[in-house]
Residue, then its C-alpha position, 0 to 999 in steps of 0.5 A: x500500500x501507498x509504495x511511492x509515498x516517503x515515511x515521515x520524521x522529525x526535521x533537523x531542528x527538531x520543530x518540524x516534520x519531514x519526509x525520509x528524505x529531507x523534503x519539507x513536509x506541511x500536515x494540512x489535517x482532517x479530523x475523519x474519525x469515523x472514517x472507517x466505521x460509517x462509510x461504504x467504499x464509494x463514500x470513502x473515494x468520495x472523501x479522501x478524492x475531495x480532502x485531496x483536491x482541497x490540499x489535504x494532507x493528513x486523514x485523522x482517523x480511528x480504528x476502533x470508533x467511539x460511536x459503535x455504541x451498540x456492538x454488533x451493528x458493526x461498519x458499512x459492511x456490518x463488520x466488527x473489528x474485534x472478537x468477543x470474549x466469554x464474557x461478551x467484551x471485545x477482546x483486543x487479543x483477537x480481531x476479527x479477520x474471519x470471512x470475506x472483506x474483514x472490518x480489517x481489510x476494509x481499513x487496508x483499503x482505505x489506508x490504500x486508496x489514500x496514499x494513492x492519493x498522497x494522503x496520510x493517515x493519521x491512525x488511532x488505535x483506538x478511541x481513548x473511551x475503550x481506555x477511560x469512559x466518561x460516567x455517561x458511555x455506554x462503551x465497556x473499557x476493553x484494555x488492560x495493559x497487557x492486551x493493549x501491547x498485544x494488540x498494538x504489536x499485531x495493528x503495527x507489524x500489520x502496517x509495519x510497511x506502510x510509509x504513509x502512516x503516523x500513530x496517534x495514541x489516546x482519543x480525548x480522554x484523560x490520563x487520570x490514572x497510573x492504569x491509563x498511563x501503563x495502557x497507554x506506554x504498553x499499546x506504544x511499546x507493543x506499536x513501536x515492536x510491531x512496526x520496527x519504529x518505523x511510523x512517527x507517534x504522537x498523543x491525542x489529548x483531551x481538550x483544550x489541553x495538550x499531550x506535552x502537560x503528560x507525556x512530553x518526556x515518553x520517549x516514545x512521543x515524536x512530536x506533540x499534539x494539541x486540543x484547543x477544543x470547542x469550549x471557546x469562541x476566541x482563539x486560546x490554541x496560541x498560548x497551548x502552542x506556546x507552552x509546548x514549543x518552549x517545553x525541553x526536549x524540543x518537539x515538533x507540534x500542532x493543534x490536531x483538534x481545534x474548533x470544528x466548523x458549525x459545531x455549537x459553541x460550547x456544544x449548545x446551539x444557543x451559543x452560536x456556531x463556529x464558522x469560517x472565521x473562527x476555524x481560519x483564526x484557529x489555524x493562524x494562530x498556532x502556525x504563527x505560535x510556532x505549530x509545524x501544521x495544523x488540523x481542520x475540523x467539522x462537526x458533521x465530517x468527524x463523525x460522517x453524520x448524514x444529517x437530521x439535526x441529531x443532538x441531545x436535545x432534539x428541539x435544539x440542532x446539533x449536526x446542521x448538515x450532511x457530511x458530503x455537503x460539510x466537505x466544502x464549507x467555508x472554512x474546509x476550502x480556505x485550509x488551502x490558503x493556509x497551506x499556500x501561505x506556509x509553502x511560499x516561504x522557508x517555513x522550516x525556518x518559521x520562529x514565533x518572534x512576539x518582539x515584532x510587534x511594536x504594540x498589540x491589541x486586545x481581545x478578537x484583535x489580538x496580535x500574533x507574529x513570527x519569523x525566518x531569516x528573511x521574512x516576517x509574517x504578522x496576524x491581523x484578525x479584523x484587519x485595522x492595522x500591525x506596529x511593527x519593529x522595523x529593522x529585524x530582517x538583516x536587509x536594508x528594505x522590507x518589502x510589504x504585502x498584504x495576504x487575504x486568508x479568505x481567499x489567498x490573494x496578494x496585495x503589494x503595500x509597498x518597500x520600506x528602508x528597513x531602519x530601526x524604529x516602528x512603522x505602522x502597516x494598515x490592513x486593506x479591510x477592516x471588520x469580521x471576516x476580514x483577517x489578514x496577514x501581514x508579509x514582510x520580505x527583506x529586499x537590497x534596493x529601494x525598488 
């Protein structure tokens, strides 16, 4: 599977991810969690075709799904992962491989058919419900630490020769206890034995929250992930970024879980839904806080919901949509000008450098800044304008350009002398919807 695809690693620096060779590498995810358990073989070209043709990367996906709440109704082919034990529990030791097109042979298809389209995936072992269920779950727990080794021995020698693959561990449940972290540290040793340590892995945390508060010296955590979550309107992942990026031993990180288009804010539909605008603030504010990538996310895409307006409460609308109308929001096709942004610079060399600014505003209007060599780039949520310290890039001129996150355009500001001392840019538009990043680049004439 996927045989012309590179493996991934940790860039020199240690703050990014690579291919095997060297080649840059920009995680442009997609939370699908429920990729494999709700979706036939056709729904599943449909999406990964439409992820690709977006710029997608990464597909976020999870082998055992946290919404097999009633166990035997298996996937779209009615197929369980797993073999049940004498008492009538999944059992991790034993997946179900029996008859035609197992539920497993049905996530090496999709595995397949999405490096053939150069997506990887981004793969949970399971949901963390199967570890440490809320109160409310209908789930059992099934892992214990020896099952868990044992099964994520037979899941990595299985996709040992996958390149296109990264392991994520967890599934936004807490680490509370020693028996969740042992499960935990035992499903990585049994992965890492399997694979030959050939995949990247990571841990996905509850949110807003990071995998680094718990497990940033596991040695087995390649890089770290982040879940800023849906509780907030107003972007807080910056500060989560900050914290792991400042964290020794340096590793690369990202926010995996952020908020999720036409979610409920607070998952209440009297709070409003998130939209384009916050999913796009979301993005700018990890990348330039120092996150290697980042994840898009939407309510109804995670969990490939058709629709019906199914919540807790059925008075109040909690999925707004279908999952083949969601693939194209706002917000999903904008993720391509975040992509383009980072591309057209030596990102690998991107730095968050808050000294850029000469003074900051508050609240939605809050600044945020970073830097390479030769470039510097600063976010401008509701446009109005960016302070900037002049005289950091090693050029006598700055080059000014204005970047539109809504649609990718350029628009050239002008070429400034590079001296010390604050310069005042104004943004092109003011106003919701109207973000917009700052570029300077260093340039050696005055035209």
């Amino acid at each position: 599977m996927g045989k012309s695809m590179k493996r991934l690693r940790v860039s020199e620096n240690r703050r990014f991810l690579v291919h095997e060779d060297g080649i840059p590498f920009y995680w442009l995810g997609d939370t699908a969690w429920e990729l494999f358990h709700n979706l036939n073989r056709e729904e599943i070209l449909y999406y990964l075709a439409t992820r690709a043709k977006q710029g997608f990367t990464v597909v976020q996906a999870v082998a055992l799904a946290e919404l097999d709440e009633t166990y035997g109704k298996g996937n779209a082919y009615g197929r369980e992962p797993l073999q049940l034990a004498a008492d009538g529990v999944p059992d991790p030791k034993r997946p179900d491989l029996k008859g035609d097109y197992s539920y497993w042979d049905h996530v090496d298809y999709t595995i397949s058919k999405a490096n053939e389209l150069g997506l990887y995936i981004a793969l949970l072992p399971a949901w963390g419900n199967r570890i440490h269920r809320w109160p409310w779950e209908k789930e059992p727990e099934i892992f214990t630490v020896e099952n868990a080794y044992v099964y994520g021995k037979w899941l990595g020698n299985r996709y040992r020769d996958v390149p296109g693959l990264v392991w994520v561990l967890g599934g936004d449940r807490p680490l509370h206890t020693r028996r969740h972290f042992e499960i935990v540290c035992a499903m990585a040793e049994g992965l890492r034995e399997g694979d030959g340590g050939s995949h990247l892995m990571t841990f996905h945390p509850t949110g807003p929250d990071s995998s680094a508060r718990q497990l940033h010296d596991e040695p087995w955590l390649d890089f770290n992930m982040v879940q800023s979550g849906h509780l907030h309107a107003k972007p807080t992942n910056d500060e989560l970024v900050a914290a792991c990026y400042a964290m020794s031993p340096v590793k690369p990180v990202l926010d995996a879980e952020p908020c999720y288009e036409d979610l409920p804010i607070r998952f209440k539909a009297e709070n409003g839904y998130f939209d384009a605008v916050h999913v796009r603030r979301a993005a700018y504010y990890a990348l330039l806080s120092g996150a290697f990538g980042h994840t898009y996310g939407h309510h109804s895409v995670w969990s490939m919901n058709d629709g019906g307006f199914v919540g807790v409460n059925p008075e109040e609308p909690f999925f707004i949509m279908g999952w083949k109308e969601a693939l194209r929001r706002p917000g999903a096709e904008q993720m391509r000008h975040v992509k383009a942004l980072m591309q057209a610079r030596r990102w690998l060399e991107l730095r968050p450098d808050l000294a850029l600014l000469a003074g900051n505003l508050p609240g939605e209007c809050r600044r945020v800044a970073a830097r390479g060599e030769r470039f510097a780039l600063v976010f401008c949520p509701n446009g109005l304008y960016a302070d900037v310290v002049m005289g950091v890039l090693d050029a006598p001129f700055a080059e000014a350009s204005w970047f539109n996150t809504s649609d990718g355009a350029w628009i050239p500001a002008g070429r400034f002398p590079n001296a010390e001392g604050k310069r005042r840019f104004i943004a092109p538009a003011s106003g919701r919807d109207q973000d917009w990043i700052l570029c300077l680049d260093a340039a050696e004439s005055p035209e």
